[in-house]
mmCIF file of the N, C-alpha and C atoms, coordinates in Angstrom:
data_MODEL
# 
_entry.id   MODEL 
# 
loop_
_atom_site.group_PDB 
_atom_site.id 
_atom_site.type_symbol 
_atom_site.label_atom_id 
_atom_site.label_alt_id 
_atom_site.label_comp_id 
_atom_site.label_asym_id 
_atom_site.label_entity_id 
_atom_site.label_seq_id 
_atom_site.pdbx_PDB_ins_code 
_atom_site.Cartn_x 
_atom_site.Cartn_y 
_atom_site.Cartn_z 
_atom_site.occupancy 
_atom_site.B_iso_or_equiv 
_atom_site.pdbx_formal_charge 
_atom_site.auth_seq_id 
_atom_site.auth_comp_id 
_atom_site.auth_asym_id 
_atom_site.auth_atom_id 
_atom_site.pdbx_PDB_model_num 
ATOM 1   N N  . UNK A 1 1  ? 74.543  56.160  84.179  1.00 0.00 ? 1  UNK A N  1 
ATOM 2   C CA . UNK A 1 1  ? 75.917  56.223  84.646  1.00 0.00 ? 1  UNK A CA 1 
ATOM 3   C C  . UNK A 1 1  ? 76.536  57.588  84.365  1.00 0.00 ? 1  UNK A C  1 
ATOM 4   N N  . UNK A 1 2  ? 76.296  58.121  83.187  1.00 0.00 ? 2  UNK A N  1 
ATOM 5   C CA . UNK A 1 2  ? 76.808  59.400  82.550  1.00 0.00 ? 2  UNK A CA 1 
ATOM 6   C C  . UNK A 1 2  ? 76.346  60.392  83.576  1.00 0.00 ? 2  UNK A C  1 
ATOM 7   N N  . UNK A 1 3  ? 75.316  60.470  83.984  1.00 0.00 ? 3  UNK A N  1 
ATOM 8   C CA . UNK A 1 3  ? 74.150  61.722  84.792  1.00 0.00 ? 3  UNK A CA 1 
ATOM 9   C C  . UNK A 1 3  ? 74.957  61.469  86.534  1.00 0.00 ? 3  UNK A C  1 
ATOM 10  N N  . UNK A 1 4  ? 74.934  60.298  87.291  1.00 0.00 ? 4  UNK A N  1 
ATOM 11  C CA . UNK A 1 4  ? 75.943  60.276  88.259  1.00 0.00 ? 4  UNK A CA 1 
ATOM 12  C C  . UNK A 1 4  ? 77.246  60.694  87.965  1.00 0.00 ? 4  UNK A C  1 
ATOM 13  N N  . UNK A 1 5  ? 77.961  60.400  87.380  1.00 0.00 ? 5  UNK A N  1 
ATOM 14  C CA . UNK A 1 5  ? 79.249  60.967  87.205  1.00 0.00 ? 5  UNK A CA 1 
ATOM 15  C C  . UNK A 1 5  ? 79.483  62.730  86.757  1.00 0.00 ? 5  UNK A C  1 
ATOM 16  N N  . UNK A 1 6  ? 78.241  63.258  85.689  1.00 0.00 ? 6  UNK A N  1 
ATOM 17  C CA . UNK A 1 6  ? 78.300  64.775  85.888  1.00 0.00 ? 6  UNK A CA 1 
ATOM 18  C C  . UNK A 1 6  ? 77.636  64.888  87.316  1.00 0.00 ? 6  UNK A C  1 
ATOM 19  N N  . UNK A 1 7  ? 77.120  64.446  88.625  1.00 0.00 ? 7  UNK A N  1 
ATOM 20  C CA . UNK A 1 7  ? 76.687  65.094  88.944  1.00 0.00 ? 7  UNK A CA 1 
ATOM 21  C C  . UNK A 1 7  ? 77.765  64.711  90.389  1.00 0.00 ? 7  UNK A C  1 
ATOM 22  N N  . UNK A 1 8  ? 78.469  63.889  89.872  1.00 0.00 ? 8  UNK A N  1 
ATOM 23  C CA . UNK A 1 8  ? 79.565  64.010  91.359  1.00 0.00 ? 8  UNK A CA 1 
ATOM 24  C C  . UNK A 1 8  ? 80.579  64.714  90.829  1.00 0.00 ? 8  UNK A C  1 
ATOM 25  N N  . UNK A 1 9  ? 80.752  65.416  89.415  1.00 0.00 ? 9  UNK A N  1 
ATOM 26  C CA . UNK A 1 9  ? 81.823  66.143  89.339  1.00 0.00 ? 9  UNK A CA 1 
ATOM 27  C C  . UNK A 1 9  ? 81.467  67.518  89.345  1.00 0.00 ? 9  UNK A C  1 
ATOM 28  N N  . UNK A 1 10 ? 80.142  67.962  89.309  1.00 0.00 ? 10 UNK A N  1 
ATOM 29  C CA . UNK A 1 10 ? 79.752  69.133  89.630  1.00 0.00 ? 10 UNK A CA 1 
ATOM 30  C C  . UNK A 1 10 ? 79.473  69.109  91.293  1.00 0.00 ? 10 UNK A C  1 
ATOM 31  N N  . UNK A 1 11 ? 79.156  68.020  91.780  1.00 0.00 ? 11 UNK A N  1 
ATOM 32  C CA . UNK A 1 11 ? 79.415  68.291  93.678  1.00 0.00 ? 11 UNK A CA 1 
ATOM 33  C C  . UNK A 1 11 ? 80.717  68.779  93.854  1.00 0.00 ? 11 UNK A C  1 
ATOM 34  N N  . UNK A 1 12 ? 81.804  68.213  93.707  1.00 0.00 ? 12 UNK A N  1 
ATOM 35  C CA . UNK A 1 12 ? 82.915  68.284  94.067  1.00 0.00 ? 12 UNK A CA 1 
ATOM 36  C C  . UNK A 1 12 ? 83.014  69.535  93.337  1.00 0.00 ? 12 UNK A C  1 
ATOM 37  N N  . UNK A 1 13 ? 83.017  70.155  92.233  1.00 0.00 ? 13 UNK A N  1 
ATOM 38  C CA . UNK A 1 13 ? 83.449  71.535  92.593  1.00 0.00 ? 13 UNK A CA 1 
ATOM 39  C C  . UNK A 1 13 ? 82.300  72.409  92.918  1.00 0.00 ? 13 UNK A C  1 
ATOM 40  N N  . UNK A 1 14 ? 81.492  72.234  93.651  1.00 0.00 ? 14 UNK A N  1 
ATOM 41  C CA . UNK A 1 14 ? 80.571  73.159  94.149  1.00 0.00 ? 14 UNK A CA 1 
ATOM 42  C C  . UNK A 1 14 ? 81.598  72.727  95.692  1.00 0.00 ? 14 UNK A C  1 
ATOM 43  N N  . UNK A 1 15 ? 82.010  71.572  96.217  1.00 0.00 ? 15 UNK A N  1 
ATOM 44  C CA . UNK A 1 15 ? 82.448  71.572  97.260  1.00 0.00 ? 15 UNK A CA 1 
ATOM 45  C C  . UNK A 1 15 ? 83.565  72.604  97.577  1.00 0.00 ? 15 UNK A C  1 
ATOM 46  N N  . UNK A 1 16 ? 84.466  72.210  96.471  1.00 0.00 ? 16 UNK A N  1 
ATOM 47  C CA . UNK A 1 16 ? 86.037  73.030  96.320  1.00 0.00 ? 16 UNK A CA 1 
ATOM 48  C C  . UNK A 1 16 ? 85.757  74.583  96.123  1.00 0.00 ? 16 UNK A C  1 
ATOM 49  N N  . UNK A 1 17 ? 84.871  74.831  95.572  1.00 0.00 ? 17 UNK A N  1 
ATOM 50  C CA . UNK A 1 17 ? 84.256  76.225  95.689  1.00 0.00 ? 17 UNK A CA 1 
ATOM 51  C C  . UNK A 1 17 ? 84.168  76.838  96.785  1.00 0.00 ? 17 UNK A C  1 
ATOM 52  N N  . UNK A 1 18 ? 82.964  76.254  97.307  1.00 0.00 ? 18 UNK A N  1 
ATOM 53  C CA . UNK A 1 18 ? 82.901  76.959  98.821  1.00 0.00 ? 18 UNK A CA 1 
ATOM 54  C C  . UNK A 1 18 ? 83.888  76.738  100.148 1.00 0.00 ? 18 UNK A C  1 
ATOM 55  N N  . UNK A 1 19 ? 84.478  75.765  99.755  1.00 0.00 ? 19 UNK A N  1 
ATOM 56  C CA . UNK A 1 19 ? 85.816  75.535  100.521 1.00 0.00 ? 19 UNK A CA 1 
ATOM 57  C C  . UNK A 1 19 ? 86.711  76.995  100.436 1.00 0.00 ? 19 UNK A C  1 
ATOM 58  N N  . UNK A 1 20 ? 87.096  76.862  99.091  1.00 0.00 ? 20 UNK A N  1 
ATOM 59  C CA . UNK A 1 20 ? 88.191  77.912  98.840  1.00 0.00 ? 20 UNK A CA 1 
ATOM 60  C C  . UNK A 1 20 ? 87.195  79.554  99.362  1.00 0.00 ? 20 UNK A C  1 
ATOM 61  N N  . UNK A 1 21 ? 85.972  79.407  98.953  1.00 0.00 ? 21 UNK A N  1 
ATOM 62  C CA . UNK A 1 21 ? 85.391  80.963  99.771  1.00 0.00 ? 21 UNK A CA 1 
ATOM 63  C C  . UNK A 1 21 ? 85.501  80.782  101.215 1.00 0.00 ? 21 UNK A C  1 
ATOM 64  N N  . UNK A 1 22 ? 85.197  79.908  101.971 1.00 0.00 ? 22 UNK A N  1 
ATOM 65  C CA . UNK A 1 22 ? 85.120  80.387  103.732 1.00 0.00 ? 22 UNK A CA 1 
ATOM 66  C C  . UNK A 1 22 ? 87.007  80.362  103.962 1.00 0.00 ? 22 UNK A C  1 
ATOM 67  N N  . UNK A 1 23 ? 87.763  79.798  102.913 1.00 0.00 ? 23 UNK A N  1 
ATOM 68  C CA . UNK A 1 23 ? 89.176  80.292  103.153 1.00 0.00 ? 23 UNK A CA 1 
ATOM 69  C C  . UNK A 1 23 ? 89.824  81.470  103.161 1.00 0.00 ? 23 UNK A C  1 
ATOM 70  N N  . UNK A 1 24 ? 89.006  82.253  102.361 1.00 0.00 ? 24 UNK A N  1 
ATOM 71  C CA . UNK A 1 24 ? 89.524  83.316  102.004 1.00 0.00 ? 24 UNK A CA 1 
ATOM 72  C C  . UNK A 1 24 ? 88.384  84.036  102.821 1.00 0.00 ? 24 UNK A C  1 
ATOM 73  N N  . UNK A 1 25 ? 87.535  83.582  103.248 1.00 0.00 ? 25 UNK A N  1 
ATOM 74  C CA . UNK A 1 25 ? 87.012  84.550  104.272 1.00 0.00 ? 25 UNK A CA 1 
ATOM 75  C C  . UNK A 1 25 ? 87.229  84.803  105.229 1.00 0.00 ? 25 UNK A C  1 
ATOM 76  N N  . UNK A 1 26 ? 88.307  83.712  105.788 1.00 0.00 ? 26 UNK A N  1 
ATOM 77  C CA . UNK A 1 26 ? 89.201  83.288  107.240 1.00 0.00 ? 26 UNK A CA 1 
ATOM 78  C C  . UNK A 1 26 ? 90.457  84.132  107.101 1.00 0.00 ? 26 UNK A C  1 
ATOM 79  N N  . UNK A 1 27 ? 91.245  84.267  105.807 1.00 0.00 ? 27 UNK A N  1 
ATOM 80  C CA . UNK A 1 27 ? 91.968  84.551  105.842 1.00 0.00 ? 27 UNK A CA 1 
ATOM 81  C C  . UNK A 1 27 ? 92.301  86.571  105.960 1.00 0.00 ? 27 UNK A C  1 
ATOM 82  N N  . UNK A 1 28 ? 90.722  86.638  105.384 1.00 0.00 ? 28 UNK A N  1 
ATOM 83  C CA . UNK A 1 28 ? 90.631  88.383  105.360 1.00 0.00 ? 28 UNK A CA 1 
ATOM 84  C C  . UNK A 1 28 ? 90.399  88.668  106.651 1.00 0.00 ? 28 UNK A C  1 
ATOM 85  N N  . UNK A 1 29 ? 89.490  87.918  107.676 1.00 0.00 ? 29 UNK A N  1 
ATOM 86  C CA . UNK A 1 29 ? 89.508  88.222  109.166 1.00 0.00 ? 29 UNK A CA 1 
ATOM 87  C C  . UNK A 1 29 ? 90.613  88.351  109.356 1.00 0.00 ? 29 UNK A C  1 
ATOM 88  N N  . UNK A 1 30 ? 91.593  87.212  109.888 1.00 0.00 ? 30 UNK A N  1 
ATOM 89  C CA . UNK A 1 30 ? 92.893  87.540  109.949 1.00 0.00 ? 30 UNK A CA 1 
ATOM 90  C C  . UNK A 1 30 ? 93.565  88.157  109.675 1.00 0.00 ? 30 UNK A C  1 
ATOM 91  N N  . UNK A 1 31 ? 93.649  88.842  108.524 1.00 0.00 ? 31 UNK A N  1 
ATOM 92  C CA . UNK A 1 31 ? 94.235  89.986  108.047 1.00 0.00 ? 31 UNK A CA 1 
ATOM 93  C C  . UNK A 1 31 ? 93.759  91.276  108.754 1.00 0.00 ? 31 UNK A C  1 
ATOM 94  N N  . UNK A 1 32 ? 92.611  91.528  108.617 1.00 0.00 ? 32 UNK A N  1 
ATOM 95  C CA . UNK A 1 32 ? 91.983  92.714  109.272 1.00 0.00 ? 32 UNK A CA 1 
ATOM 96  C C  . UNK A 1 32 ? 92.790  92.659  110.609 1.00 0.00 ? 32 UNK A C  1 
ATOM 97  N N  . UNK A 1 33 ? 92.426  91.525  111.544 1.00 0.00 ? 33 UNK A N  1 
ATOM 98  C CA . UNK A 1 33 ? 92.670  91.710  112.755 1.00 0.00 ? 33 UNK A CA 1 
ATOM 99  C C  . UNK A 1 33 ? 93.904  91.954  113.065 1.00 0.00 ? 33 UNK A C  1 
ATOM 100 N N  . UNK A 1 34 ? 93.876  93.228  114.299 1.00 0.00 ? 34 UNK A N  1 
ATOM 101 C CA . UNK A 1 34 ? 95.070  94.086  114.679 1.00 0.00 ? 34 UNK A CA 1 
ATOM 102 C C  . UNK A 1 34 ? 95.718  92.613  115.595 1.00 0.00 ? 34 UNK A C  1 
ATOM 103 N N  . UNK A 1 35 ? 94.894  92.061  116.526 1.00 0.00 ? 35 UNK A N  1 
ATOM 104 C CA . UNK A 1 35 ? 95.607  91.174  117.695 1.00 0.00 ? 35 UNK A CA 1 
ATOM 105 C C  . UNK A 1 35 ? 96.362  90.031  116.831 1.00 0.00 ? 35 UNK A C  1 
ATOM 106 N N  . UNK A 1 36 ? 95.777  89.679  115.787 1.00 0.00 ? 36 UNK A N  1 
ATOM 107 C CA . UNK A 1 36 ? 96.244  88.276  115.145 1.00 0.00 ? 36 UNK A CA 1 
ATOM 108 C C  . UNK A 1 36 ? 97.775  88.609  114.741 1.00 0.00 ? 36 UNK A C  1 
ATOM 109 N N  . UNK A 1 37 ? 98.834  87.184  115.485 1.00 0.00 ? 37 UNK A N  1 
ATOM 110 C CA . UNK A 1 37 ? 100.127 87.659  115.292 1.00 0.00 ? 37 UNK A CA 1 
ATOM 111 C C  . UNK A 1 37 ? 100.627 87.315  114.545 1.00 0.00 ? 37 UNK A C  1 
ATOM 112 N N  . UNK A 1 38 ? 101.381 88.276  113.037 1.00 0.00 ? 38 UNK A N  1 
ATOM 113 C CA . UNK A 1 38 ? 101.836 88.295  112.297 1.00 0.00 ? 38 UNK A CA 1 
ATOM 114 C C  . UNK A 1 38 ? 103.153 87.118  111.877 1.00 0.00 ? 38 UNK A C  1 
ATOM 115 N N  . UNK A 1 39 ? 103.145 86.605  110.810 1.00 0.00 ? 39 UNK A N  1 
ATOM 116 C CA . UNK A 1 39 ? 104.552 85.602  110.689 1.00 0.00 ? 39 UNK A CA 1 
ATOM 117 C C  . UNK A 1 39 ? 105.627 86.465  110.737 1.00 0.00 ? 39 UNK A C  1 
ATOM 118 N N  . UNK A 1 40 ? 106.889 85.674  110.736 1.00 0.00 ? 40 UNK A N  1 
ATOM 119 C CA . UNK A 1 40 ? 108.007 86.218  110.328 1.00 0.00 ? 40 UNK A CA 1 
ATOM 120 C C  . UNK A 1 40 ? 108.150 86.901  109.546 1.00 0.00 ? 40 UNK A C  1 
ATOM 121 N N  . UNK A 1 41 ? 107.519 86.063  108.470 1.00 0.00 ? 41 UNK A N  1 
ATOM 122 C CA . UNK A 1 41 ? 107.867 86.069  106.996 1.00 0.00 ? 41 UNK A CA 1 
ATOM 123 C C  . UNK A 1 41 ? 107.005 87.260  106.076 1.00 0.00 ? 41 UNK A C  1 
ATOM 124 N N  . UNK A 1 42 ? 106.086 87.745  106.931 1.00 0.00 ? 42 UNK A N  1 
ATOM 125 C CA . UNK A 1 42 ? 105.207 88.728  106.543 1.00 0.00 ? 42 UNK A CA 1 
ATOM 126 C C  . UNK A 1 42 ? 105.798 90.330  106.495 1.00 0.00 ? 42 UNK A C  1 
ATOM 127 N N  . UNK A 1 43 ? 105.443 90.888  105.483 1.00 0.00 ? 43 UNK A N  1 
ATOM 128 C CA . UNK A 1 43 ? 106.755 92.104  105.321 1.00 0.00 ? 43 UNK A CA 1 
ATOM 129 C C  . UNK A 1 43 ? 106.116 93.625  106.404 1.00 0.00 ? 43 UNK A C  1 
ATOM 130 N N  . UNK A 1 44 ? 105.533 93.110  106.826 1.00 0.00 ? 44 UNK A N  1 
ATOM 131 C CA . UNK A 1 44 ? 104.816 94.085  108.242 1.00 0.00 ? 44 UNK A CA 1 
ATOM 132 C C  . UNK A 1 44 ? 104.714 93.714  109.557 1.00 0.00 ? 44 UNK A C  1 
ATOM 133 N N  . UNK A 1 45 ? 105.284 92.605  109.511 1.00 0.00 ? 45 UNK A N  1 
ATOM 134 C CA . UNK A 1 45 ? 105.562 91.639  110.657 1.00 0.00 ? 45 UNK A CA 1 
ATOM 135 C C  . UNK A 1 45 ? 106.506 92.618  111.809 1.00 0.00 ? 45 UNK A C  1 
ATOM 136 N N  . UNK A 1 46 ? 106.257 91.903  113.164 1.00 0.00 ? 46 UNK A N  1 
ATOM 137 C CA . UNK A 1 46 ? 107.292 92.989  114.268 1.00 0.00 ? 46 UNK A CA 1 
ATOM 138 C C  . UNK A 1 46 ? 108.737 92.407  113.929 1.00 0.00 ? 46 UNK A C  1 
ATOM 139 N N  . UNK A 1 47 ? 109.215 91.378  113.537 1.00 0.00 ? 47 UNK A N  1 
ATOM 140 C CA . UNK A 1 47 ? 110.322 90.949  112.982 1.00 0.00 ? 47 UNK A CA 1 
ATOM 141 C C  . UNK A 1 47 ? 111.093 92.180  111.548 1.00 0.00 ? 47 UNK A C  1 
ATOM 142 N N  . UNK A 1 48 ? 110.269 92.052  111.032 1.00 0.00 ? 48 UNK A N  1 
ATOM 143 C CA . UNK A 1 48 ? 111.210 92.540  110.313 1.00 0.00 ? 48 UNK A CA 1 
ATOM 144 C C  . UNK A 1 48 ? 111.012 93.967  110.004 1.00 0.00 ? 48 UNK A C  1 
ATOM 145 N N  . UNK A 1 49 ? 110.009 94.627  110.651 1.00 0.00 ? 49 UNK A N  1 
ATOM 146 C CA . UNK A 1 49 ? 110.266 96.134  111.437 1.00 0.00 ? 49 UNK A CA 1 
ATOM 147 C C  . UNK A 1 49 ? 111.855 96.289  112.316 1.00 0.00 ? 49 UNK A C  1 
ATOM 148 N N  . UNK A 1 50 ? 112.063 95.308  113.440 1.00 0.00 ? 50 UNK A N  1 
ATOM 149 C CA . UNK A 1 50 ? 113.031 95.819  114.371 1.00 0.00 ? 50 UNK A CA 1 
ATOM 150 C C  . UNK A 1 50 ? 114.424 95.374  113.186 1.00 0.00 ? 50 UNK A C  1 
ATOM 151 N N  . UNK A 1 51 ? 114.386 94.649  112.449 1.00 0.00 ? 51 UNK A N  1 
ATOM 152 C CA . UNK A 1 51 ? 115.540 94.035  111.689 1.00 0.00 ? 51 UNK A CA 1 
ATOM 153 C C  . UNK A 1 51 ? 115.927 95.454  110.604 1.00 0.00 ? 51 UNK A C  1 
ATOM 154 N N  . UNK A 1 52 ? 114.800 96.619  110.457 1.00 0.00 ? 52 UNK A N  1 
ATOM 155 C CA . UNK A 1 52 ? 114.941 97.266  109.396 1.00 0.00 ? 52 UNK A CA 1 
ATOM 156 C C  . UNK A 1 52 ? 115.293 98.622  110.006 1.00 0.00 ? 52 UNK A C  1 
ATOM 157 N N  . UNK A 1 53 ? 115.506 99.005  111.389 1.00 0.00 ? 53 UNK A N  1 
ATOM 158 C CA . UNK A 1 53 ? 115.840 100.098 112.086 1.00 0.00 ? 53 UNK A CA 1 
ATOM 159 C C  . UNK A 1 53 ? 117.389 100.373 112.326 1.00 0.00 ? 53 UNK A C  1 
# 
């Protein structure tokens, strides 16, 4: 019982692991990319360029 239970709590964070890496690997594409359109809320955003002229 002991050996199942370490070994579904080491799945689950081997899961949450690689979860959180292809997130942040999604999220650096996006970043890189010039076409991907920026939030509002983002301080390089076309919003708050024209708001700061």
């Amino acid at each position: 019982m002991g050996s199942l239970m370490a070994m579904l709590a080491f799945g689950k964070l081997g899961f949450v692991a690689v979860l959180a890496f292809l997130a942040s690997r999604s999220a650096m594409r996006m970043k890189d990319d010039p076409a991907h359109k920026r939030s509002t809320l983002c301080a390089n955003s076309e919003h708050w360029a024209a708001t700061r002229k």
